[in-house]
N, C-alpha and C positions, 0 to 999 in steps of 0.2 A: 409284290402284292398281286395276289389274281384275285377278279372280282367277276362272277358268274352272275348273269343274269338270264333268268328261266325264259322259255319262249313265251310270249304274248302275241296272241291273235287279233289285230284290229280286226274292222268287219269295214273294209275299205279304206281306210284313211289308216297312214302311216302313224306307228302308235311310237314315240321315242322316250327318253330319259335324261337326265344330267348323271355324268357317272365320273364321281372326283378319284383320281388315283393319283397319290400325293399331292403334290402342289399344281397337277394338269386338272383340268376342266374338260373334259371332253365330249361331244354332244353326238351319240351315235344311233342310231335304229337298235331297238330292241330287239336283235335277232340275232341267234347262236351267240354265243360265248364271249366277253372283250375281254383280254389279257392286257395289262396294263401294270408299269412296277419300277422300280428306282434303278433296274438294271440298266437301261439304256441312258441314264443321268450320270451312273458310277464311271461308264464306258468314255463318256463324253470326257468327264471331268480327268480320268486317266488320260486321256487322248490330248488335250488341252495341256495336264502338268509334264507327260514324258518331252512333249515340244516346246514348249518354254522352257525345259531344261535343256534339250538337245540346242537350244540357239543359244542360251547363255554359255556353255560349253562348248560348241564351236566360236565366239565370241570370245572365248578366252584364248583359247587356240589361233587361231587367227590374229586378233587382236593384241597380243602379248607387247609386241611391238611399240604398240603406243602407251604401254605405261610409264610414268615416269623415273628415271634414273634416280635419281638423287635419295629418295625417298630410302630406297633398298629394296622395294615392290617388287619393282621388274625383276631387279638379282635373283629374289626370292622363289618367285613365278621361274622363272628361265633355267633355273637352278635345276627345279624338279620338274621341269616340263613335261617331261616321256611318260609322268607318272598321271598326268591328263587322262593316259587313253583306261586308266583302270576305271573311274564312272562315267567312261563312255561305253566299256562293256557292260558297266552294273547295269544303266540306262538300257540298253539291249535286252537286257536279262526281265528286267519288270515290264518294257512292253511285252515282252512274250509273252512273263506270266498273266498281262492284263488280256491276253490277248489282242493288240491292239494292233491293226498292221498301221493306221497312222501313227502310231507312235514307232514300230520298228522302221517305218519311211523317215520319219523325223530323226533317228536314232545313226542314220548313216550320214547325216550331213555335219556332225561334229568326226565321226571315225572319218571320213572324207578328207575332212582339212586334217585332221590328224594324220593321214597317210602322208598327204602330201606337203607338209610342213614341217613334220616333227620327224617321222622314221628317217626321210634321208640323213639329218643329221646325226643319227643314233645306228644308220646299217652301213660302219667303216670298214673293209675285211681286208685281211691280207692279201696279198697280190700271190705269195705262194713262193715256192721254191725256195733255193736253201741261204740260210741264214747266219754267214761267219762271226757276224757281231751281235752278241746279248747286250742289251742298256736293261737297267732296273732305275726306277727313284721310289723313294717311297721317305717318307714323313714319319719318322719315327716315335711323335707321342714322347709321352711319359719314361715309356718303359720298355723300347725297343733295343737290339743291338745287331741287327740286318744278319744274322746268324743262317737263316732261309738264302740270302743272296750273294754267298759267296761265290756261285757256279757262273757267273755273270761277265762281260768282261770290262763292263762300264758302269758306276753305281755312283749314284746322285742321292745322298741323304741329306734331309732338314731336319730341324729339331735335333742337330747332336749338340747335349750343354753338356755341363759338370757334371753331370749325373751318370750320363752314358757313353761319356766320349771316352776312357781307358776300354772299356769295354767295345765297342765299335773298332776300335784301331787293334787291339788285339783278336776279331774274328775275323776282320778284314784283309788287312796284312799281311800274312802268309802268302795268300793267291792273289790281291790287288796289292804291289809293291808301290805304283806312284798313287802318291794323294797329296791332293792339297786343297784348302779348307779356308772359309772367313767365316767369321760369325761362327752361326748356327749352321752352316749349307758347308757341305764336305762332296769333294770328287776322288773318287777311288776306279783306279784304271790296272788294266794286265799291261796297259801298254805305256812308254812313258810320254810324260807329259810337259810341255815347257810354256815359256809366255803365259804363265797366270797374271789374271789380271783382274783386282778387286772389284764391284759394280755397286755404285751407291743408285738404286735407283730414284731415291725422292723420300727415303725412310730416312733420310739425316746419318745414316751407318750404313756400310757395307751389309745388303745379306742376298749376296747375286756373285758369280765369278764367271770369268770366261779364260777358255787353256784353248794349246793346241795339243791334240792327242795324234800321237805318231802309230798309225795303223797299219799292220804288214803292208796293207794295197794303198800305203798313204796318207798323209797328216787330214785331220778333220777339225774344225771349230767344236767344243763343246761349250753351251751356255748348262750353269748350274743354277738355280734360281728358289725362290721363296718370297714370295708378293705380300703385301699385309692383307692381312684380314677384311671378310666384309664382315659387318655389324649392321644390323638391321638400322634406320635412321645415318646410316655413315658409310656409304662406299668411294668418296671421293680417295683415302689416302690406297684405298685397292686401287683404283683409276687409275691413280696420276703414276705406281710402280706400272701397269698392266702398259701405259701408255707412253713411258720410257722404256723398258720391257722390248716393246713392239716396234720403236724408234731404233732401237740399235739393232735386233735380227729385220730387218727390212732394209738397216742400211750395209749393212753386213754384207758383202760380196763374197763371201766363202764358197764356194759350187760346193761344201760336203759341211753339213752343221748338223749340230743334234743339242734340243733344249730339253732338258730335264728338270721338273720341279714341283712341287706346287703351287699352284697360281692362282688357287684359292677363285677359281674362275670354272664354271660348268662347260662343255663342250657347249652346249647350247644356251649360253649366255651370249648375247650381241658385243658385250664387248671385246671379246676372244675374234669376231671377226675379222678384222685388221691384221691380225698378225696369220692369220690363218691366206692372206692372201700371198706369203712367202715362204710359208713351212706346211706341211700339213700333216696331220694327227699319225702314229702309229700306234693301231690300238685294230680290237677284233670287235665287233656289233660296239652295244654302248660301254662296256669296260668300268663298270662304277666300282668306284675305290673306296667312297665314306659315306656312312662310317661302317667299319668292318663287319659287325657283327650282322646289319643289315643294310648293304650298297643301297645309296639312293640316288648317288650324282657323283659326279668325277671331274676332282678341282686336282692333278695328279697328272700333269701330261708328258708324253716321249710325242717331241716335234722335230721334225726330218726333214731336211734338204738332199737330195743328191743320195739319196739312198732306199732301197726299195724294204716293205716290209714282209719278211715273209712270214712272219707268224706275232702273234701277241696273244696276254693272257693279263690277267689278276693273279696275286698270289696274296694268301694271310700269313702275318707272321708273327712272330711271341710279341708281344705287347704294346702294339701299335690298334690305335683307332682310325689307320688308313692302310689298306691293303696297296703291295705294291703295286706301279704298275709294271710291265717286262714288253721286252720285243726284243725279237729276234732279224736284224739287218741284212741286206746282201747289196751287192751293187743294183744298178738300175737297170 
């Protein structure tokens, strides 16, 4: 709102007004022009909401840590964490358009702790150089039969039942000769394979295995695995597989191991740390596996001891709502 007021000539004594612009009062000399108007209110109030949001948003970032387990919160949160930094951009984007530089100052103290919090976890890369052993796992769903992963020389499927399992052994087979399988969790190798060994983690049934694989340059532990599910309100029966799971590769002395599965666990879920202090991920940037059609998170891991990664990738394949995941091994 602009409010003109014409000149007024006192004849010595200063001549003034009450001049209301919106809800201000303001008491000025009656000389030249007073601009006055809700623009510097709108400025304020933007400047005010982009920063209250920029701290409850570093605040979750930051703070993820202390939400409570049990619940499924944290899982939930931790899960999709990385996906924090997309309205820490939006938040960027409207103080621009507000023009607000306290708000683009505000705006950098959630991407802040987002640097330094969240991307390490999510920028893994290959170390490089050449890679004699391919591993694949992927979660086959409904309607998969790993037809994509036969070029591979070690392959870790969950989810093979009744449905899919003639069909998996028949594309498999030909080029992976040893396999061996509990449950639902199948290990398909070029190489062979001896000492299978069934793994009840705390699901009251087997659906975990462990072999030794006889690799041109030397035998290797492979763990095959499949954890239960989180369900919102109920991640204890995930826990207590993740945390027998974690119990056997840490007591495990094998100098060369390789865990394939789904662990139904986010790389940046806290509970994965533990076992992360004995193996560590082979995978390229974040690597999200689910669900296929649009990656959000990566419950889908190749965990390595004793072997170096030189490359990894995702791959989709016919009828699974989890992309694989792949790497390609070399020595260390």
């Amino acid at each position: 709102m602009v409010l003109t007021v014409p000149h007024l000539r006192g004849t010595g004594a200063d001549v003034s007004r009450s001049v209301v612009c919106g809800s201000w009062r303001l008491k000025k000399p009656l000389i030249g022009n007073v601009h006055c108007g809700p623009m510097h209110r709108e400025l304020k109030r933007g400047d005010l909401l982009v920063t209250a949001v920029a701290v409850l948003l570093a605040g979750a970032l930051a703070g993820h840590g202390l939400l409570p387990e049990g619940s499924g919160i944290s899982q939930l949160v931790e899960s999709f964490l990385p996906w924090l930094a997309v309205p820490v951009v939006l938040l960027a984007v409207v103080a621009g358009l507000l023009r607000s530089r306290i708000g683009l100052c505000a705006a950098l103290l959630p991407a802040l702790v987002c640097a330094v919090l969240v991307v390490p976890d999510l920028v893994v890369l290959p170390e490089g150089g050449t890679g004699e052993l391919r591993v694949a796992t992927q979660n086959l769903g409904a309607g998969g039969n790993a037809a994509e992963l036969t070029g591979n020389d070690l392959v870790s499927l969950q989810e093979v039942t009744d449905r899919n399992r003639t069909a998996v052994a028949r594309t498999l087979r030909p080029k992976l000769r040893y396999h061996v399988d509990v449950g639902t969790v199948g290990l398909w190798s070029r190489y062979p394979v001896s000492a299978p060994d069934r793994l009840d983690l705390g699901q009251g049934w087997p659906r975990a295995l462990r072999a030794t694989v006889h690799l041109p340059d030397g035998p290797a532990t492979v763990y095959a695995a499949h954890l239960a599910s989180v369900r919102f309100g109920d991640v204890e029966r995930r826990n207590r597989t993740l945390t027998e799971l974690t119990e056997l590769i840490t007591s495990d002395r094998s100098p060369r191991l390789i865990l394939l599965g789904d662990l139904n666990t986010a790389s940046t879920d806290r509970a994965l740390r533990p076992m992360l202090d004995s193996v560590r991920e082979a995978r390229s940037g974040p690597g999200f596996t689910w669900p296929s059609a649009f990656p959000l998170t990566r419950p889908d891991h190749i965990l390595i001891r004793g072997f170096r990664t030189a490359a990894a990738s995702v791959r989709a394949t016919t009828g699974s709502d989890h992309l694989a995941a792949i790497a390609a091994l070399g020595a260390p």
